[in-house]
N, C-alpha and C positions, 0 to 999 in steps of 0.2 A: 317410467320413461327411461331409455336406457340410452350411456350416454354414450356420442359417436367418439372415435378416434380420429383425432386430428395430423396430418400429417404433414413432413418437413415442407418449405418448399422452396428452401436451398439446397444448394450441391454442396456438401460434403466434403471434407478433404479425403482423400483416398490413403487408405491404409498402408503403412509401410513407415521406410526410415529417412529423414529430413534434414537437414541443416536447420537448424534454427537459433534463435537469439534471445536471451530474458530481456525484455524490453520491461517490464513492469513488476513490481512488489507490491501488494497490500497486506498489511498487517490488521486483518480486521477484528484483534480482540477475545477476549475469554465467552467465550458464550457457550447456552445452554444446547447440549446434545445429547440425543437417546442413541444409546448403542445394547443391543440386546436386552433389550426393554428397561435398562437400568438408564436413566437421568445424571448425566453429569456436567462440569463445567469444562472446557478445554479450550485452549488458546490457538487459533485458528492463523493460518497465512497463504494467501491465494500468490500463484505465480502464472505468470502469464510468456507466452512466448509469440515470437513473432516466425513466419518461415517464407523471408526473401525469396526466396524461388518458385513459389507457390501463389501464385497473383492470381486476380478477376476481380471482377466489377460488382461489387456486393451495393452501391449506390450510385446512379449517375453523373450528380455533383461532385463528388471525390473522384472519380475514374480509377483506376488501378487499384489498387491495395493488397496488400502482402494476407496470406490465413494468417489467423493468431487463435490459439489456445489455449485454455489456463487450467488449472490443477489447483485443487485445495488439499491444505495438509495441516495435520494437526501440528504447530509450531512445538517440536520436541526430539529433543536429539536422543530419546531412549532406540534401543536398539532395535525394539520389537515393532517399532513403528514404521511407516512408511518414508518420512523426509529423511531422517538419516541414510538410509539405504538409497535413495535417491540421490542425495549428496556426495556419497560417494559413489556411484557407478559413476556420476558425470565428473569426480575429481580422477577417478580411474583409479582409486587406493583406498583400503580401509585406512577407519580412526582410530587412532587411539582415545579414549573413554576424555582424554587430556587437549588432544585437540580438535572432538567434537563439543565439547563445552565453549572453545575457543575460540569455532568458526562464525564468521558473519556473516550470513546470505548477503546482506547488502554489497560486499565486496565482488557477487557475483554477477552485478545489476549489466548489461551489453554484453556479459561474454557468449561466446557461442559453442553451442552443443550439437551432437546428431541425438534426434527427440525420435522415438518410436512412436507411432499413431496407431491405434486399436480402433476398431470400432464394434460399439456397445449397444446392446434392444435396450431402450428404458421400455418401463410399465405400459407406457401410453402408442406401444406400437411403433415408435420414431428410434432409427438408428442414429447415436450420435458417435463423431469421432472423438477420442480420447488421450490424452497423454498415457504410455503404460510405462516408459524407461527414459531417462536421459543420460547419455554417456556423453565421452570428448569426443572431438572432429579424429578420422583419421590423418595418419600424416596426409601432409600435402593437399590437404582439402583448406578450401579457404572461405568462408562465408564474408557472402555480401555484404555492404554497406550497411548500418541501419537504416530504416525505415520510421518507424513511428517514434515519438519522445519518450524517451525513460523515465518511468517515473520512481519514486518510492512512495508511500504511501499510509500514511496512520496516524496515532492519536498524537505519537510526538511531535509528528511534522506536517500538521494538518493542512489542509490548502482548501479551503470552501468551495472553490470554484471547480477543483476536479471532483470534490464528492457528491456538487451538485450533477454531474454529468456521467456518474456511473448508473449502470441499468438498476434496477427498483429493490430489483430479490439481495443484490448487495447492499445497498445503503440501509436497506429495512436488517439485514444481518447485522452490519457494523453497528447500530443501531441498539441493539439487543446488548453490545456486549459492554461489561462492566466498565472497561475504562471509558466507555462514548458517554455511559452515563455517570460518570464524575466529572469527567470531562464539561460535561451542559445542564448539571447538576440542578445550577441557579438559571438555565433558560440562556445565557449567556459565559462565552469563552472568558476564563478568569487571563487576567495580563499575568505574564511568567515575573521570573523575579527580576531580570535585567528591568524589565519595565516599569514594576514597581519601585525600584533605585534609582531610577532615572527620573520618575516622578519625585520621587520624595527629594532629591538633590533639588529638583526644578522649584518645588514649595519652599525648600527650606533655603534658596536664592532670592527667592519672591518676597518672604519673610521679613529678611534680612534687610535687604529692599528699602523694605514699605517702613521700617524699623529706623534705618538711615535717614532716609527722608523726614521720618514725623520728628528728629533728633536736631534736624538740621532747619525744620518749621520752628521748632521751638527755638535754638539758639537764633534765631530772627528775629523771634518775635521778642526776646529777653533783650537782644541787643537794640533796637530800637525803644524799648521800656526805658533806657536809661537814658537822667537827662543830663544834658550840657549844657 
């Protein structure tokens, strides 16, 4: 039996250059990738953007909504890779080796870009649109308001509720990757150390306490012992 080819059956964003917005970070983690039939581990980071000017109705209940597009990249400021060269076309400047070690995407979470759209044949016969470049706005171009919530996203700064709510192929990746699984090692999120400190202040009040108390039974009960 041979199998049919499935195809889109939304519209597409149309190819070309955009204003758009990083509305979203995930840092999903070291996981396992084949690249030229060699097995390795690499530290992965999906970014996601939003493009204000670009609206339609992808659900009835929500009405409007802005495209948004997201791009995975190996989390790695080596030169030969993709995010660095990314980073900087949209800083508009090469790094120094000095203050590419130094940059933190996080600081680039709402700012806005002009994002280049490609569009790509996967395997299965379906064109999809893609990120290929992000550079700066030109002068005098000014992007719209945001649109959807910014998030950030990962092991450090976990939020249950938005990982319950990412589509499947993502949570089963973050899922895989080493920090998820230290992270839920024991089946359950371990308390960080403020919480453990806070705790143990709270026991050793409680202690204290109960310690006062049975000190203060006792001098009762010695003082009543005695006769007059």
């Amino acid at each position: 039996m041979k199998a049919p080819i499935v195809k889109q059956n939304y519209e597409q964003l149309e190819a070309g250059n955009y204003m758009a917005r990083l509305y979203q970070i995930i840092y999903i983690g070291t996981v396992l990738v084949e690249w030229k039939g060699v097995d390795k581990m690499q530290s992965k980071i999906r970014l996601s953007f939003e493009f204000p000017t670009e609206k339609r109705v992808f659900n009835e209940e929500n009405g409007e909504q802005p495209y948004v597009l997201s791009r995975e990249f190996t989390f790695s400021m080596n030169k030969k890779g993709n995010f660095r060269p990314m980073i900087e076309g949209w800083l508009g400047k090469k790094l120094s080796d000095e203050e590419a070690i130094d940059f933190d995407i996080d600081t680039m979470i709402g700012k806005e870009a002009m994002v280049n759209v490609v569009h790509n044949q996967a395997n299965n016969g379906n064109t999809y649109a893609n990120i290929s470049t992000v550079s700066p706005l030109m002068k005098g171009s000014k992007c719209p308001q945001p649109i959807n919530k910014q998030v950030i996203f990962g092991i450090n700064n976990w939020n249950q509720e938005f990982f319950d709510d990412l589509p499947d192929f993502i949570k089963e990746k973050i899922m895989t990757s080493d920090e998820y699984k230290e992270k839920f090692k024991n089946g359950l999120e371990e308390p960080d150390e403020e919480e453990v400190t806070e705790n143990k202040e709270i026991t050793n009040k409680t202690i204290k306490d109960l310690k006062k108390n049975k000190d203060e039974e006792k001098e009762e009960i010695d003082l009543d012992s005695i006769p007059f």
